[in-house]
N, C-alpha and C positions, 0 to 999 in steps of 0.2 A: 325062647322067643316069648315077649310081653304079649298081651291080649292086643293091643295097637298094630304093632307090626301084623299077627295074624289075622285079624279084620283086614285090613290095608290088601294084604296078600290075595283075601278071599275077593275084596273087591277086583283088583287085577286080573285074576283070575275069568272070574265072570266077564268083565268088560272085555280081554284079551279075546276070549270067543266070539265075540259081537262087533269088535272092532272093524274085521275085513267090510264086512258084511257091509257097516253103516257107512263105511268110506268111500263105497260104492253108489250107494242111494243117491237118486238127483239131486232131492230137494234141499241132503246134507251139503254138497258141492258145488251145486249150481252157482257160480261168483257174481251174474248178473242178481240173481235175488240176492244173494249175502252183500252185495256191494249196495242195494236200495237198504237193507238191513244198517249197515254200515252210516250210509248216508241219514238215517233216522236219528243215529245218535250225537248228530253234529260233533262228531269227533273228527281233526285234522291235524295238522302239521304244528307240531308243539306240545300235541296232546302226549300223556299217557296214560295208557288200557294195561288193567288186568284182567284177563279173560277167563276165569273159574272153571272147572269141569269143561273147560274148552273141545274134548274129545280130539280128535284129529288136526283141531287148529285151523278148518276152514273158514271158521267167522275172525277168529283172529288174523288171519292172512289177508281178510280184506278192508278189516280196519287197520293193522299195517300200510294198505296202499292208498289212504286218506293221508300219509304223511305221518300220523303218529306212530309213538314207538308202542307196539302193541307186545306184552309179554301172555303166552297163552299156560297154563297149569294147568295139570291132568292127573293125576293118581296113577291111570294106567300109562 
């Protein structure tokens, strides 16, 4: 195993233990603020989002439903 991969891993790792947790927290989920979130970045229908370290993809899901194609990436 390269040093990439093993970092990579170690990050998974970590985030996999905090994952449940944060998925559950309101302010991560709440789709009424993610969706004024959303609405901030005047993104719609035609757009598209790459959403970085997205974690669980709840901001990505609500710029998804502005009409654009929203792709969300995570490591974990």
């Amino acid at each position: 195993m390269n040093d990439r991969t093993t970092h990579a891993q170690r990050i998974r790792e970590q985030f996999d233990k905090q994952a449940a947790a944060y998925a559950q927290l309101d302010f991560a989920s709440e789709m009424k603020g993610l969706q004024r979130v959303a609405a901030m970045t005047r993104v719609g229908k035609g757009d598209r989002v790459l959403d970085v370290a997205c974690g669980p993809g709840f901001l990505t899901m609500a710029l998804a439903m502005t009409g654009a194609t929203a792709i969300g990436l995570d490591i974990t």
